[in-house]
C-alpha positions in Angstrom: 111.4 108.5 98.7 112.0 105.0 98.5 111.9 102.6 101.2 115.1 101.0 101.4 113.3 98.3 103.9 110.8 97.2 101.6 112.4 97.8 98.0 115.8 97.1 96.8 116.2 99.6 93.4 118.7 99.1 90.4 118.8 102.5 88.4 120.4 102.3 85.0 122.0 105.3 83.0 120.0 108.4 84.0 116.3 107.3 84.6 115.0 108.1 88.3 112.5 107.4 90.8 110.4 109.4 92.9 107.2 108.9 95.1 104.2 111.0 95.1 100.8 111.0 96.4 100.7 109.3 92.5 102.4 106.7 93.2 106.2 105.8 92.2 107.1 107.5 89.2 109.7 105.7 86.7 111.2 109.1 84.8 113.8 108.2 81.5 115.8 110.7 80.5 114.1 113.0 77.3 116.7 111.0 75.0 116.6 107.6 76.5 118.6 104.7 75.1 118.4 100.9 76.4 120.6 101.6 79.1 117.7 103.5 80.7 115.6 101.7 83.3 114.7 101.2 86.3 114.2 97.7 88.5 112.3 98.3 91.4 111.9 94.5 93.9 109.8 93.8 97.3 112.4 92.7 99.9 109.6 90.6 101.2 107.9 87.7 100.1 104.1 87.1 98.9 102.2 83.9 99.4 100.1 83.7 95.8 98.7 80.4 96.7 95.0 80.8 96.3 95.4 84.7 96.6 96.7 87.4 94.1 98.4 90.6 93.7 97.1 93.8 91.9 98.5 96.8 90.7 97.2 100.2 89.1 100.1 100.5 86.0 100.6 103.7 83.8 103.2 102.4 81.0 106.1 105.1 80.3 105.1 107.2 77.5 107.4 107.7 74.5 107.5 109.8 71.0 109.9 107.8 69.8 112.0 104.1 70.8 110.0 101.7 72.8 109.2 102.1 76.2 109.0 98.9 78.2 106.7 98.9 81.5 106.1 95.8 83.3 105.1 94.4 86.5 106.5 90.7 87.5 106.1 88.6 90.3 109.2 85.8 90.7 110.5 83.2 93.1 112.2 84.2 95.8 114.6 81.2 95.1 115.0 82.6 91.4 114.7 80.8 88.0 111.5 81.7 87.1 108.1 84.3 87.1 105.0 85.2 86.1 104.5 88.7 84.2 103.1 91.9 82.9 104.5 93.8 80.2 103.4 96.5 78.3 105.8 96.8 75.5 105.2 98.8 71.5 101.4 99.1 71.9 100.8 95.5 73.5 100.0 93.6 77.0 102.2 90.6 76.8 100.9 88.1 79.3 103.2 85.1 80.8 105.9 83.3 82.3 109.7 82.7 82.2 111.6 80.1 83.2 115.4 79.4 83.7 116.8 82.7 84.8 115.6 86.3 85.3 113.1 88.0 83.4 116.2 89.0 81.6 118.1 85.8 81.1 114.9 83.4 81.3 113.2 81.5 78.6 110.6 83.6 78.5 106.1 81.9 77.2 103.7 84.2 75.9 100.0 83.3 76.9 98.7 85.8 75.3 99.2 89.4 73.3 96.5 91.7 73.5 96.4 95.2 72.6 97.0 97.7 75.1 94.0 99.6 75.7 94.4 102.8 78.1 90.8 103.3 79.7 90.5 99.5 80.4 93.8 98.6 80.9 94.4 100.9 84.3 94.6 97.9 86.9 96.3 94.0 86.5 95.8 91.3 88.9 97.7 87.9 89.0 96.0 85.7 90.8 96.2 81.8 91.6 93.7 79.2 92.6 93.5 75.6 92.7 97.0 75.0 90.9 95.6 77.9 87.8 97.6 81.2 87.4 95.1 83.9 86.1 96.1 87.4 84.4 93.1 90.0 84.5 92.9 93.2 83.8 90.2 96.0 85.2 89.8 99.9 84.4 88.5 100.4 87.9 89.8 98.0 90.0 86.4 96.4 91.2 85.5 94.7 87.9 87.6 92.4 86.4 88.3 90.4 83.0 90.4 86.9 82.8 92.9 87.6 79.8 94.6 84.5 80.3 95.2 81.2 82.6 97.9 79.1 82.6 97.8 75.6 84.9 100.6 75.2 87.0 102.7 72.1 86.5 106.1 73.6 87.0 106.0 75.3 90.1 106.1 73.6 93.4 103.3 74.8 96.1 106.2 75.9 97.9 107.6 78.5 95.0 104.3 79.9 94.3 104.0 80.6 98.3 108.0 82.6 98.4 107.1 85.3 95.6 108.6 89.0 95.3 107.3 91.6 92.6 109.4 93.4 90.4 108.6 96.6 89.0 111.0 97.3 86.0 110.6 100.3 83.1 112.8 101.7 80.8 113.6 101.8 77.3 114.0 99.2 75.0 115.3 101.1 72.1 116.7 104.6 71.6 114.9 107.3 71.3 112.7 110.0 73.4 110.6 109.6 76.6 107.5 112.1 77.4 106.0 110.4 80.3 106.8 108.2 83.3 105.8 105.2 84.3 103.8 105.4 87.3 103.0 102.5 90.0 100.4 102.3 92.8 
């Protein structure tokens, strides 16, 4: 089950979460609509100041609708992040500002298209003032997608950061397989 002490969940309509020797596992409903998702957020903070964050993401499979799947690291303090999404077919790679990753202004760095057998594991990563999105399909190896150079953040900000897990669907329609985390 969850960990209450280290994740804080929001579950909308009837999606659910489990965990598994797999990892956590985002389920939607077989007929999903956008009121399907899941927000899973650390209760702690991460210092990303010349240090990163990885995680092995399966996107939520659909047949139909668009799944959404998307790892995010934000400020503690709020108002903006840096992100991972996995949206129709596509790794959308970048920031927000002003809000939440759903009320924020959101900058693309870069689209790229999603590719399954080197697209397992994404890393965000900072050094020197430079934000860096790479991808791996092992975990060992990996290649810079994008950078972006920090001149919005405070030191301070990018040293208070939580990560956000969210899935769900964007769209009506059906869901075959979770979303998995690890």
């Amino acid at each position: 089950s969850l960990d209450g002490t280290l994740w804080t969940s929001t579950l909308g309509g009837g999606t659910t979460v489990s965990y598994t020797t797999d990892g956590y596992k985002v389920q939607n409903p077989a007929s999903s609509t956008n009121a399907d998702f899941a927000n899973l957020a650390t209760n702690v903070n991460y210092d990303l100041r010349d240090g990163s964050v990885q995680m092995r993401m399966t996107p939520m499979g659909g047949t139909s609708g668009v799944p959404d799947t998307s790892f995010n690291l934000y400020s503690a303090a709020g108002q903006w992040g840096l992100n991972y999404q996995l949206y129709a077919g596509n790794l959308v790679l970048g920031y927000w500002t002003g809000g939440t990753a759903f009320t924020g202004t959101p900058t693309t760095l870069a689209t790229i298209t999603y590719d399954g057998v080197n697209h397992i594991w994404f890393r965000i990563r900072e050094a020197s003032g430079t934000f860096f999105w790479d991808t791996s399909a092992d975990g060992i190896t990996w290649t810079n997608q994008t950078s972006f150079v920090n001149t919005l953040f405070s030191r301070a900000q990018v040293a208070s950061l939580q990560l956000q897990l969210l899935a769900g669907a964007i769209s009506s329609g059906t869901t075959s397989t979770p979303a998995i985390y690890r």
